[in-house]
C-alpha positions, -999 to +999 in steps of 0.1 A: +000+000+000+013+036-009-003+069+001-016+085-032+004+116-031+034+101-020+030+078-050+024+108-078+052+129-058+075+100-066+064+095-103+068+135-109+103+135-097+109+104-118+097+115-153+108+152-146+078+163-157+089+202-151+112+194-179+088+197-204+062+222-220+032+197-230-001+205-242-016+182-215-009+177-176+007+156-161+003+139-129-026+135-112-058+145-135-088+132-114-084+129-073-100+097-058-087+077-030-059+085-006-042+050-004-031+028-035-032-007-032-043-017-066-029-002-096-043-004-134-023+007-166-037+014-200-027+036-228-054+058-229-082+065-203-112+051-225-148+050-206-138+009-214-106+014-196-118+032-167-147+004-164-119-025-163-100-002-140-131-006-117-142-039-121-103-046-111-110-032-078-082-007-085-078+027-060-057+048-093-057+042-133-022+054-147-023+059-185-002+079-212-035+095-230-056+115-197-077+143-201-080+177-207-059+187-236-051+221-249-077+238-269-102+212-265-141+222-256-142+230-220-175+221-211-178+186-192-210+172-216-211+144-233-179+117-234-164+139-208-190+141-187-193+101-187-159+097-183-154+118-151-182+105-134-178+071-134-140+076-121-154+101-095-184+080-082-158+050-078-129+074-063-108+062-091-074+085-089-067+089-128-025+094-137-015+107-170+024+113-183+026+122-215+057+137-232+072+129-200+065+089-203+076+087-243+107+103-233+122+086-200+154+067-207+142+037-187+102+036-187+098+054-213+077+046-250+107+050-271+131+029-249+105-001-243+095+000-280+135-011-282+136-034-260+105-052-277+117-049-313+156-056-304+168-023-312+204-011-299+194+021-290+227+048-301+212+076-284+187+109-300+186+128-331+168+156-344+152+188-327+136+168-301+164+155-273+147+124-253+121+120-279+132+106-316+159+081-308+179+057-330+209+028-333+217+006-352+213-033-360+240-055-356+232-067-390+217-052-421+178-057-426+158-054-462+129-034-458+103-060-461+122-082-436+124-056-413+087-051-418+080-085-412+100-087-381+077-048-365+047-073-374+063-104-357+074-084-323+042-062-321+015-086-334+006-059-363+018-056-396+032-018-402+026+005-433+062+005-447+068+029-477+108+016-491+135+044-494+137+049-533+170+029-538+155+003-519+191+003-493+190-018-467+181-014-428+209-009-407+209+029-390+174+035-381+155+061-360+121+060-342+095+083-325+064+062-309+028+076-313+020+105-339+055+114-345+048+112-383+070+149-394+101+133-380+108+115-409+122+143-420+147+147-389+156+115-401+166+117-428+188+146-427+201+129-399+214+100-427+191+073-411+182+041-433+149+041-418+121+060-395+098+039-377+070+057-359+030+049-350+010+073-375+015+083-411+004+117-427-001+118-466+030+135-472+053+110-453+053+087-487+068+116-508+094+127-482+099+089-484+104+088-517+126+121-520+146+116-492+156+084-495+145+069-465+125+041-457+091+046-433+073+021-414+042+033-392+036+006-369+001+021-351-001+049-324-015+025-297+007-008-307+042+014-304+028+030-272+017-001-252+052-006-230+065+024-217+033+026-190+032-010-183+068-010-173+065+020-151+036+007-134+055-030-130+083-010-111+058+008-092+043-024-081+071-039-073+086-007-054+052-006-029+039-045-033+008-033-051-010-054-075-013-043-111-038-048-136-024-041-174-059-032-194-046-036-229-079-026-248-071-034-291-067-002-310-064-004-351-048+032-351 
């Protein structure tokens, strides 16, 4: 068991979530009760996930996709409204880390997504330090086979567009999530490959013209480790239990 705001002081401090200027907030989104002693992870806090949350028994629901972004509709109506009240009638506490979670060099998006696929991870790249990472394979992958292996390790098949020459895989970078205009960042950078969640229509001619192979892999399949590791050391720091709600997501 773990006092709630002794647990979210602790996470804070972890994820340095001072460090960065996000169009969300992180921490603690929705109050509910004061001691943890079941904890739930998911990637984004769904009315589904929030009712597996509950019918978990859990006191706090820790996700990478809360509430309350910039410049959406204020007004709590609707999805929101539904939302907030069933984690307020259960005094669900409702944890959201955002930028901070994709970029932590343990528990973070970026580094699980590594560990999963097997990438050596060579350090960052680009204009966004902690966020678009990359290495590079002991040994040279053709597109397609690297394709094959993303579908393999994350139990989806990617949307892979092949550099122009068709070079092989061997220096690759990655952003999870919707980190789509990186490609770009990539490719100056004189990366084989960029591997990210989403695609935008223009990422098959910067593809093409840049020379770069792109695979988009899904937003919610390249974003499903970072806050199940955080909350397995969580668990294991204060002996809670901890429910992983992994609800499937196509996108």
């Amino acid at each position: 068991m773990v006092k709630r705001d002794e647990l979210v002081a602790y996470v804070n401090e972890l994820l340095q979530i001072a460090r960065f200027r996000d169009y969300t907030p992180n921490g603690l989104q929705v109050e509910g009760r004061d001691e943890i002693r079941v904890l739930a992870s998911a990637v984004t806090a769904s009315y589904r996930a929030v009712e597996e949350a509950v019918a978990a028994g859990a006191d706090t629901l820790l996700v990478h996709h809360g509430y309350f972004w910039q410049g959406e509709a204020a007004p709590l109506v609707g999805m929101k409204r539904r939302r907030l009240a069933l984690l307020l009638e259960n005094q669900l506490n409702l944890l959201a880390y955002h930028l901070p979670l994709d970029a932590h060099e343990l528990y973070g998006n970026n580094v699980q997504l590594a560990r999963v696929l097997g990438l050596p991870v060579g350090g960052c790249f680009g204009p966004e330090p902690g966020l678009t990472w990359f290495g590079e394979l002991g040994q040279a992958m053709e597109g397609a086979e690297f394709a094959a292996h993303i579908t393999r390790s994350l139990g989806r098949e990617p949307l892979h567009i092949p550099a122009k020459d068709a070079r092989p895989v061997r220096r690759i970078g990655w952003c999870t999530g919707a980190a789509q205009k990186f490609i770009v960042a990539a490719a100056e950078a004189g990366l084989d490959a960029y591997l990210t969640g989403e695609a935008s229509e223009q990422n098959f001619h910067v593809a093409q013209e840049m020379n770069i192979h792109f695979f988009a892999a899904g937003h919610h399949a390249t974003e499903r480790y970072g806050v199940r590791a955080l909350c397995d050391h969580l668990a294991n720091r204060w002996q809670l239990q901890h429910q992983v709600i992994d609800i499937a997501n196509p996108i």
